[in-house]
C-alpha positions, 0 to 999 in steps of 0.5 A: 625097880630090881629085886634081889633074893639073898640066903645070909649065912645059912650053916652047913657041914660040908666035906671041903677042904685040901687036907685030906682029914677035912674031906672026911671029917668036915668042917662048918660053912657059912654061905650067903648067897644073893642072886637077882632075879628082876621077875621077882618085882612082878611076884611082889608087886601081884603077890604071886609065888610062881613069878618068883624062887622060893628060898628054899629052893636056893638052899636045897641047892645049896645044900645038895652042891656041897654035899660031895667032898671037895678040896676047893671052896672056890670050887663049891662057889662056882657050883652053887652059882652054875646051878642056881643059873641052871634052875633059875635062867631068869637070873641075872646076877648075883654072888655067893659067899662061903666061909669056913668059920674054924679054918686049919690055919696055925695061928690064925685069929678070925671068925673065918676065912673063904671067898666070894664068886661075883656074877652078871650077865 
């Protein structure tokens, strides 16, 4: 049995973007983050909260990475996924997901565009 815990589409304003206006003003983002963490088969199975990551404090670091302006979001991808790996050693995998829902491209028709950062170890 695994288990991995997940963030589907949790929505923030974040200062990213290579146009300089974009690090001011900001855009919204969506961010869907799955990381596993094989000790979370223990929590559910004991019903014990300290064997597994609380969500919110996935979206706190979440929250707090993209808080800096920066011009990449694969830049915001791979820090979200370090520090995740940072707070929580115990994870063995996961992905991260950011998505600018209204991005600055002339012409384009979409509900979004941005990139998603795979990892295991």
């Amino acid at each position: 049995m695994t288990a991995t815990i997940f963030i589907d589409r949790l929505r923030v304003h974040a200062l990213i973007g290579v146009d300089a206006q974009e690090r001011v003003v900001g855009n919204d983002f969506d961010i869907t983050v799955y990381v596993d963490y094989p000790a979370a088969v223990d929590a559910g199975k004991h019903d014990a909260l300290e064997q597994t990551i609380n969500y919110a404090g996935i979206a706190d670091v979440i929250r707090q990475t993209v808080s800096q302006p920066m011009l990449l979001v694969e830049h915001a991808a791979w820090l979200i996924a370090e520090r995740l790996q940072q707070q929580w050693p115990g994870i063995t995998g996961g992905s991260v997901e950011i998505k600018k829902i209204a991005p600055p491209v002339e012409g384009a028709q979409c509900k979004g565009m941005g990139v998603t950062f795979r990892w295991s170890k």
